[in-house]
C-alpha positions, 0 to 999 in steps of 0.5 A: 092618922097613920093605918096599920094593916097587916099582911103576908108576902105569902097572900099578895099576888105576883104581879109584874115588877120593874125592877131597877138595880145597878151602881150607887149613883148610876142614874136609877131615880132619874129614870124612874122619875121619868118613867113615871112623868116625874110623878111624886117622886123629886124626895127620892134617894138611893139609900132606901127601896121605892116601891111605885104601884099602879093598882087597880081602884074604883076611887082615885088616891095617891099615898106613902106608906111605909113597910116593914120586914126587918127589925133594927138588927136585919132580923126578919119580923111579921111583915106590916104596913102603915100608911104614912101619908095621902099625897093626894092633894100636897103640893111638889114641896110637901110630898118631897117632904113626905117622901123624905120623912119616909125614908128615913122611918123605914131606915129606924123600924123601933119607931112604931107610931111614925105620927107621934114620934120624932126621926132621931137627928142625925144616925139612923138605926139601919144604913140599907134595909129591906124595908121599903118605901111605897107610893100608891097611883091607884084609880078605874082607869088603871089598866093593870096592877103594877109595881116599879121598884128602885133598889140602892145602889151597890157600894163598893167600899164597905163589903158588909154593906156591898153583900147586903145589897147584892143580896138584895137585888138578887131576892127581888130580880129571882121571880119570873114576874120580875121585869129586870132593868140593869142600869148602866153608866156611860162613864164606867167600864161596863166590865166593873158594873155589877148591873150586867152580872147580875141579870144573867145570873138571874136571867140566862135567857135574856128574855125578862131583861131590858137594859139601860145606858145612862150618862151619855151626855158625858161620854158625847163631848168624847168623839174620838175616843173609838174604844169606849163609844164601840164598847157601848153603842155594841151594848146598845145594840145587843151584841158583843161580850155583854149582849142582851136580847132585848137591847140597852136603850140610850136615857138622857137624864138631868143633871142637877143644874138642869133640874128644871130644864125639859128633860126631853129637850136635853135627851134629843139634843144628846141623841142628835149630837150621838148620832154625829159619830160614825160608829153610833150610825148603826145603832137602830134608831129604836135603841134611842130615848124614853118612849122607845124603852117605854114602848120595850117596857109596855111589851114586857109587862103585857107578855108578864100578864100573858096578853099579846104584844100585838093587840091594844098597842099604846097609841102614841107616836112613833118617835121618841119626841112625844112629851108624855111618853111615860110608863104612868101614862101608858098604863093609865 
């Protein structure tokens, strides 16, 4: 049965956040889904905010609930939570199932008994809203608190809902426990991408945010097209019009018809071919694959928590061929 609890943003201590933000369909849930080991997640959509929290527990429980802030008119409301679903024990299917169902009740906040009242067939109440979807990883191993969070994607075809979701990203990316990951695709103009604009207004420094390059696979059967793999292998490497401190990381991820196909398996061979090109030789090989940003994300979150960078390094190999290079994994 669904719990109700209430609670105040006011009462809940700030701990650090991944925060990921960027264009609609610029590659965010997959790499959320990979930084956490594919773990809960393949009934994920952009629409909808997606907390994960990793807390610390003394019992094991895995679960969806869902949170509300705003009533059907985007009007603030005594924020609540239910919990919707323990996931513990659900196969893939029926925790995609869930997932998807809890999207779209946060999406109809007039519903208040998610157990006993149908979702309306086909129009939700809101298209984008503040209320979110959270997936609790809790355990004793859990090393610290904390939170991964998927934002929607910016539209750029309907201005009403563009400014909302700005707003959004802005609200969540402001705070200093935020760790700000803006994510880049390879096959748009990084000019017109609202991820880089976004992070410096809210991080002039650069120190809080670690960039991410999507989409390469597309761009790598383009070898001669100097202009466009300059722009980004300079992106990567942290310099240039649109330079980050801490770098951009190169993520290969799946595309729909390589679903079940080992994701690692594609980002080496996507990596290797990228590295044939003569203007990505220069690219430090750290700049390269999912246990290299996990590793830039590990730091991040240590330095959030005001431990070293040094001590109580994640005991994982060097190179980004390690199948469990996860955020989940580190952190458990």
């Amino acid at each position: 049965m669904a719990q109700q609890q209430k609670s105040s943003l006011a009462e809940i201590p700030e701990d650090p956040t991944i925060v990921l933000f960027g264009d609609l369909f610029s590659g965010k849930s997959s790499v959320l889904k990979r930084l956490t080991g594919g773990l809960l997640l393949t009934g994920l959509r952009t629409l909808s905010i997606v907390e994960i929290r990793l807390l610390q527990a003394e019992e094991p429980l895995r679960k969806i609930s869902l949170r509300y802030i705003e009533d059907k008119n985007h009007q603030p409301i005594s924020p609540w939570e239910i919990t919707f679903a323990i996931i513990t024990e659900l196969n893939e299917e029926e925790i995609e199932e869930k997932l998807h169902e809890a999207q779209r009740y946060v999406r109809n906040p007039s519903i208040k008994d998610a157990k006993h009242t149908r979702l309306p067939p086909d129009i939700d109440e809101l298209y984008f809203t503040k209320n979110s979807v959270c997936v609790t990883i809790s355990g004793p191993d859990q090393m610290y608190n904390l939170s991964m969070v998927e934002l929607p994607g910016v539209v750029r075809n309907d201005e009403s809902h563009e400014q909302f979701v700005l707003s959004l990203v802005k609200e969540y990316i402001k705070k200093e426990s935020a760790i700000l990951v803006p994510i880049f695709q390879a096959t748009s103009d990084i000019a017109i991408q609202c991820a880089y604009r976004l992070a410096r207004e809210a991080d002039p420094t650069g120190q809080r945010t670690v960039g991410v390059l999507t989409k390469m696979d597309r761009i790598v059967d383009f070898p001669n097209d100097d202009e466009i793999h300059l722009e980004l292998a300079t992106l990567v490497k942290g310099q240039g019009e649109h330079k980050l401190v801490n770098g951009t990381y190169v993520i290969r991820n799946p595309t729909n018809s390589e679903i079940r196909e080992d994701p690692d398996e594609l980002e080496k061979e996507t990596i290797k071919a990228l590295k044939q090109i003569s203007i990505w030789r220069d690219v430090p090989s750290d700049r390269y694959g999912l246990h290299n940003l996990t590793i830039k994300l590990y730091e991040r979150v240590r330095t959030c928590c005001g431990l070293s960078q040094i001590d109580n390094q994640p005991k994982l190999p060097v190179s980004y061929e390690s199948n469990e290079t996860s955020l989940v994994y580190l952190l458990f």
